[in-house]
Each structure stands twice: as structure tokens, then as C-alpha cells.
SEFI-181043 format. One record per residue (C-alpha): z, y, x; residue number from 1. Coordinates in nm, 2 decimals. Last residue first. Layout:
! SEFI-181043
c3, c2, c1, nr
Z, Y, X, NUM
...
//
This chain:
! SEFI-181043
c3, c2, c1, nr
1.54, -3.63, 1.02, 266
1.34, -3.29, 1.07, 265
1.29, -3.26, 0.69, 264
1.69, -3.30, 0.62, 263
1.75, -3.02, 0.89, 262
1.53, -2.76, 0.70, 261
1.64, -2.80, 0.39, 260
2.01, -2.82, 0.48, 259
1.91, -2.46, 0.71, 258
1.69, -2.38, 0.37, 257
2.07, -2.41, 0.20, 256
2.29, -2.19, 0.44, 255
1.97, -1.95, 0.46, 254
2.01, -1.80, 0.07, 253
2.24, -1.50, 0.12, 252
2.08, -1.44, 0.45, 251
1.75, -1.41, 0.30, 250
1.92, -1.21, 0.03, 249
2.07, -0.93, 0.30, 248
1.71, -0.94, 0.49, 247
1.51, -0.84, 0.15, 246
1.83, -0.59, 0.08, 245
1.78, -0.39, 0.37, 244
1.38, -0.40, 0.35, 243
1.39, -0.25, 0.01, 242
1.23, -0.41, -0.24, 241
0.88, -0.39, -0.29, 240
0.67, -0.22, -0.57, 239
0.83, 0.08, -0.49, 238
1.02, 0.35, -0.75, 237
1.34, 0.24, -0.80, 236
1.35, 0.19, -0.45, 235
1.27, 0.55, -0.33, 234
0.93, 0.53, -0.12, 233
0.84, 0.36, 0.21, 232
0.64, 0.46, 0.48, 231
0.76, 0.66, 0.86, 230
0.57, 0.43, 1.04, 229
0.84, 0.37, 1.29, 228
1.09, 0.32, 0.98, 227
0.82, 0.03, 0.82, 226
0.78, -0.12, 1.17, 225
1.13, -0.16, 1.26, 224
1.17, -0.33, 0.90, 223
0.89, -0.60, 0.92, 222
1.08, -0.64, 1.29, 221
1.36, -0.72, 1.09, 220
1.23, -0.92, 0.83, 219
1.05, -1.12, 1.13, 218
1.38, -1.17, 1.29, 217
1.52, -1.31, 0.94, 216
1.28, -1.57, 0.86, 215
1.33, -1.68, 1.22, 214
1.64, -1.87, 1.10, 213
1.43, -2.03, 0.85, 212
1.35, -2.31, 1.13, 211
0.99, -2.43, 1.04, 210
0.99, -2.76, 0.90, 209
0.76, -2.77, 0.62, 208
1.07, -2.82, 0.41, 207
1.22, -2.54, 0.64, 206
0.90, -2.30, 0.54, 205
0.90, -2.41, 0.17, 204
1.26, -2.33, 0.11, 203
1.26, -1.95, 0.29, 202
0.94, -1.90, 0.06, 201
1.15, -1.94, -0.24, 200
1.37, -1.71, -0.16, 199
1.12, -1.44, -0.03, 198
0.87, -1.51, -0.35, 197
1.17, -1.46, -0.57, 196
1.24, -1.14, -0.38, 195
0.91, -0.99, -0.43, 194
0.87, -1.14, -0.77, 193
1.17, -0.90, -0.88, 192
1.01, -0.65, -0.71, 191
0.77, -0.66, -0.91, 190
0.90, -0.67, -1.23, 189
1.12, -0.37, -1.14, 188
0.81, -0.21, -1.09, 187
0.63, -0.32, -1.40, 186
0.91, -0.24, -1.66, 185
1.15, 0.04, -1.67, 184
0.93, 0.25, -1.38, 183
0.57, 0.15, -1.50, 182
0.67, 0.09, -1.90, 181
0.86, 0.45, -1.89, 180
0.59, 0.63, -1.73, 179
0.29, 0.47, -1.93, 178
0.52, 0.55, -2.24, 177
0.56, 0.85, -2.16, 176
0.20, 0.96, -2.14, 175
0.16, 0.79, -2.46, 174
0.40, 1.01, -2.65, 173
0.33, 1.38, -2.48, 172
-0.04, 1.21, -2.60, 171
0.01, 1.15, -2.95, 170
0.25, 1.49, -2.94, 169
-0.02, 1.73, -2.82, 168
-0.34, 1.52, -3.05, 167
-0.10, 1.59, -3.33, 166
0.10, 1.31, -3.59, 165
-0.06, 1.10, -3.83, 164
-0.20, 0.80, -3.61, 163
0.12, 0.81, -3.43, 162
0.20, 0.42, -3.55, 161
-0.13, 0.33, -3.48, 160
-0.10, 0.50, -3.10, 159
0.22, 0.34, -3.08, 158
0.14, -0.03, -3.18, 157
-0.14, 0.03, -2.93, 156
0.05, 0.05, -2.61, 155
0.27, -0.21, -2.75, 154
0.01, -0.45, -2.71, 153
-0.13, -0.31, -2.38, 152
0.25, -0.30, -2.26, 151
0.21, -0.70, -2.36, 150
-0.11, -0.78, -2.19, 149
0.00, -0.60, -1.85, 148
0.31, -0.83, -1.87, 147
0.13, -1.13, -1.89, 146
-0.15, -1.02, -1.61, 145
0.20, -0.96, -1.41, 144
0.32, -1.34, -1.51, 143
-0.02, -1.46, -1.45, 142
-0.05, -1.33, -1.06, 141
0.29, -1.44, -1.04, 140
0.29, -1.82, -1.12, 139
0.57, -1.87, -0.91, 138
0.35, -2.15, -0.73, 137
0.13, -1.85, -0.61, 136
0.38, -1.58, -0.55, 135
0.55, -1.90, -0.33, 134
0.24, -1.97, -0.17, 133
0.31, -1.56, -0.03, 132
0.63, -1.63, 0.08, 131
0.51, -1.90, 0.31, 130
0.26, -1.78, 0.48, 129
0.46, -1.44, 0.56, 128
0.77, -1.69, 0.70, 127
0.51, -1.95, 0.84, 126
0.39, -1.66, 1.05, 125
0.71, -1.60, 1.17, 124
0.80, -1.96, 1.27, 123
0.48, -1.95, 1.50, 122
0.56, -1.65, 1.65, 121
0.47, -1.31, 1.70, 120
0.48, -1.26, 1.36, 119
0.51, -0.87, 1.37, 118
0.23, -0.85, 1.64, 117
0.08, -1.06, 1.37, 116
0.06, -0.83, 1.07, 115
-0.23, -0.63, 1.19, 114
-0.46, -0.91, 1.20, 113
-0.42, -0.94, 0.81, 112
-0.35, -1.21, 0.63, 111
-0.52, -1.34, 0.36, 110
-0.40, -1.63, 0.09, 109
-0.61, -1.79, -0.22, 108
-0.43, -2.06, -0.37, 107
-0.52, -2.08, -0.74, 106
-0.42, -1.76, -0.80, 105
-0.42, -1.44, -0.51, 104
-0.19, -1.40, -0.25, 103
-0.16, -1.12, 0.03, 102
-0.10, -1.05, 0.38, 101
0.00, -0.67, 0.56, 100
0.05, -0.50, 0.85, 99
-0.30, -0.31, 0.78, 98
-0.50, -0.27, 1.16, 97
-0.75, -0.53, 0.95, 96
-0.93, -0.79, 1.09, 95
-0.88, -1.01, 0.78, 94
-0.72, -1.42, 0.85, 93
-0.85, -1.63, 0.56, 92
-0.62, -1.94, 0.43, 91
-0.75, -2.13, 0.16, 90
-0.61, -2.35, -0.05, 89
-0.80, -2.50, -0.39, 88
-0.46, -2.50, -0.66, 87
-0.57, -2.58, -0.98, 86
-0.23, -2.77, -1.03, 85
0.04, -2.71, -0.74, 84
0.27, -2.91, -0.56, 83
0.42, -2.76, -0.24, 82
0.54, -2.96, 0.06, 81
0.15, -2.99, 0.23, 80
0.09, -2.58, 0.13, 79
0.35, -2.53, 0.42, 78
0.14, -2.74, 0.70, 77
-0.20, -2.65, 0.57, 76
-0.11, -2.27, 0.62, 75
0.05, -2.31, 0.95, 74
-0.22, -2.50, 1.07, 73
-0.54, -2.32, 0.90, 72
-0.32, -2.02, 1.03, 71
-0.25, -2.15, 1.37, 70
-0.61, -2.17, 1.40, 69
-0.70, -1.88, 1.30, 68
-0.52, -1.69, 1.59, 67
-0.65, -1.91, 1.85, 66
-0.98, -1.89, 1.74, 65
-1.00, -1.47, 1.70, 64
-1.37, -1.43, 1.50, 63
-1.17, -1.22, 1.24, 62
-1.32, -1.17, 0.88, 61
-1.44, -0.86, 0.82, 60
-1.35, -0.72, 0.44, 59
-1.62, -0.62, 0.15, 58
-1.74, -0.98, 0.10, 57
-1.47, -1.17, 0.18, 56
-1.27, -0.95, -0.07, 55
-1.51, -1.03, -0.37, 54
-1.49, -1.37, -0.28, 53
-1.08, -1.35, -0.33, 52
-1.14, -1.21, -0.66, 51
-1.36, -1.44, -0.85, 50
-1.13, -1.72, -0.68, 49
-0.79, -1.57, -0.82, 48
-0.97, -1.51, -1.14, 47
-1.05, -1.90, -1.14, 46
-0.69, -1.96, -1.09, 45
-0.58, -1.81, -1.37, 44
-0.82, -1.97, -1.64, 43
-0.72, -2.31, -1.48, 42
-0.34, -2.25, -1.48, 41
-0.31, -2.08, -1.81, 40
-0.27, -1.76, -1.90, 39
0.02, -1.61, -2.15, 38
0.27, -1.66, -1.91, 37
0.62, -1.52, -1.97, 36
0.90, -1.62, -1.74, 35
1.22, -1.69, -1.75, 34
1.36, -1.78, -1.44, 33
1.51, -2.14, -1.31, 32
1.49, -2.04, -0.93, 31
1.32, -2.35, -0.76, 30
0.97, -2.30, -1.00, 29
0.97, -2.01, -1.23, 28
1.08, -2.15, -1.59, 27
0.79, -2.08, -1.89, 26
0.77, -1.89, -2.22, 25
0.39, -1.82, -2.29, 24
0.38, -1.85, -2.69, 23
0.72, -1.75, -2.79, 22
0.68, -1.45, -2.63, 21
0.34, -1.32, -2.74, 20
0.46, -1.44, -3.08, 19
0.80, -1.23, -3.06, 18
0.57, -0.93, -2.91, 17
0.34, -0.93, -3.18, 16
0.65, -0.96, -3.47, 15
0.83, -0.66, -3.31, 14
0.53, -0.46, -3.32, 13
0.42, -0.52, -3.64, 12
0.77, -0.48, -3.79, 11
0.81, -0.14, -3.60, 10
0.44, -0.07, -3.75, 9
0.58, -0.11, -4.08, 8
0.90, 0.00, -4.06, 7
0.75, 0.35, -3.96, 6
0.79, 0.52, -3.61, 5
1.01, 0.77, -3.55, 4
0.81, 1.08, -3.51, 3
0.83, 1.25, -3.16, 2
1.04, 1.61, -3.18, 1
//
């Protein structure tokens, strides 16, 4: 049986995570959720540099014109209706068979070669353009940093508080900890950004005035894709949501990017 912790370290550990808290509350942008950012903006967006040259060293960049420039376009186009400090864009298309794009802070996004057979339009590209400048206005990089900073915190409030007990039960303990934190915490975190980032995304693309309607084809080819491959894991234990209830929240939210998208053609 694992110790109960004592008052004091329960009081230490309650008290760090109240601070950590209280420190780094914030509002996501468009949604209204409660975040936690314990980074700043600047501080953020330099990691998201440092990282982004590190890719374009170790990854070939494509030579396709056409294809990069409706990214620069695209990209330009939906970062044009966004606002967001510290925020250098750059769009980098990756030869890489990998469906896949990415964001990093300060407005770093690539997108993979392999993802546009799944585009195949204009409007779909704008949908995987624009969810990923909604992780960045979302602040996600820093929120997950955030995160990782506080199950470091209570990562060692444990091992201090099982100073006394065996090596066996300090590390039966830890080990699940780093379980429970990953499943309880991170992944649902993720997700959570996942579909945040799909919401939000859906606005910026009609505000840029691409027709959200084409969100959903792309989520559905996205989907084809993902069952011809044969990938995907339990939900409660992906970093994604599943594709089923990605396309059921897009349609959820397309009454108001439709409004969105009509006011910015007028």
C-alpha cells in the first residue's frame, strides 16, 4: 500500500499549483477557455523559431512552384484576418509522403506534400492552413509547455513526499503517476486543442473567405485516408480526436462560419 502523503508536502503541493495557476490564467481566443500560460508571447515565439530552423535543416523542402505558391497565398490570405503579437509568418511546404502539417509559436507552419492529394483544393488547404494558425493564436504550444511545467511540479512534490518509503514503491508510484498525468491529463489536453484549433480554424478560413463548406469534404477524405491506412488508436488514448466527431463539430459550428463567410464576401 502507497503512503499517503504528509500535510506538509500536500500543503506544498497545493500552494505551487495555486501560484502556478494564478500566475498564467488566460481566455483562448473566439472560444472563451481557460487556459494556463506560464510563457509569454516573446519567450514562446522564439522557441517556435529555434525549432522550425532545426526542421529546415533536417527536412527537404519542395521545389513544386505551383504548389508553394498557393501556400504563400493561402497562408498570407488566412494569417491577414488574425491578430497576433510576436507572430513572424512563414509557410514551408516539406516533401514528405507524411499526410500531415504542423504549427509551431510565433507563426511557424509546414505542410507536408503528402497532405495535398487530401486538399485537392484551394478551400481545403485553407482548411489544414487554417486550423493550424488557430494552434498558434490559441496559444497552444505554451499552454502544453504550461502543462508540462506543472506535472514536473507535482512530479516532484511526490518523489519529496516518498522520500521515506522503498526504491519498489517510489517508483510503482512515479510510474503511475506518468500514466495517470499522460492519459487523465495530456491527452485529453490535446485533443481538446485539436478541436479548438478545428473550430476556430473553420472562422478564420470564411473570414478569409474560403467557403467552410469544404472544411467538411477534406475531414472526410482526412478520414478515408486514416481507415485505408489502417492508423488510429482508442480515443482515450490518441492525441487527436476521432475523425467522426472532428466532422460532427465542424458541422455543429458551420451555420455561424457560413454568416462569417458570407459577411466577408459582401
Amino acid at each position: 500500500m502507497l503512503a499517503v502523503a504528509s500535510p506538509r508536502w500536500h500543503r506544498l503541493l497545493v500552494v505551487s499549483f495555486a501560484l502556478l495557476t494564478v500566475a498564467g490564467c488566460a481566455t483562448a481566443p473566439e472560444t472563451g477557455r481557460r487556459q494556463v500560460l506560464l510563457i509569454d508571447s516573446a519567450q514562446e515565439a522564439q522557441l517556435g523559431l529555434q525549432s522550425f530552423q532545426k526542421i529546415k535543416r533536417d527536412t527537404p523542402v519542395s521545389r513544386d512552384r505551383q504548389a508553394n505558391a498557393q501556400l504563400q497565398s493561402v497562408g498570407r490570405r488566412i494569417a491577414s484576418v488574425v491578430n497576433i503579437p510576436h507572430a513572424d509568418w512563414e509557410f514551408v511546404l516539406f516533401e514528405s509522403d507524411e499526410p500531415n502539417a504542423f504549427a509551431l509559436p510565433g507563426g511557424k507552419i509546414g505542410v507536408n506534400t503528402g497532405i495535398l492529394p487530401i486538399t485537392q483544393t484551394e478551400a481545403g488547404l485553407a482548411t489544414v492552413i487554417a486550423h493550424e494558425i488557430a494552434h498558434v493564436s490559441a496559444r497552444h504550444g505554451a499552454e502544453r509547455m504550461s502543462q508540462d511545467l506543472l506535472v514536473q511540479v507535482g512530479g516532484t512534490a511526490l518523489t519529496a513526499a516518498l522520500g521515506s518509503q522503498s526504491s519498489v514503491t517510489r517508483d510503482l508510484a512515479m510510474q503511475a503517476y506518468g500514466v495517470g498525468t499522460e492519459v487523465g491529463v495530456m491527452l485529453p489536453y490535446s485533443r481538446t486543442q485539436e478541436l479548438e484549433a478545428d473550430r476556430v480554424g473553420l472562422l478564420y478560413m470564411a473570414r478569409a473567405g474560403f467557403d467552410p463548406n469544404e472544411a467538411v469534404g477534406f475531414w472526410e477524405r482526412f478520414q478515408a485516408e486514416n481507415r485505408g491506412s489502417g492508423t488510429g488508436a482508442p480515443a482515450f488514448l490518441s492525441t487527436h480526436p476521432l475523425d467522426d466527431a472532428r466532422i460532427a463539430q465542424i458541422q455543429r459550428f458551420l451555420a455561424q462560419a457560413i454568416a462569417e463567410y458570407q459577411a466577408a464576401r459582401r
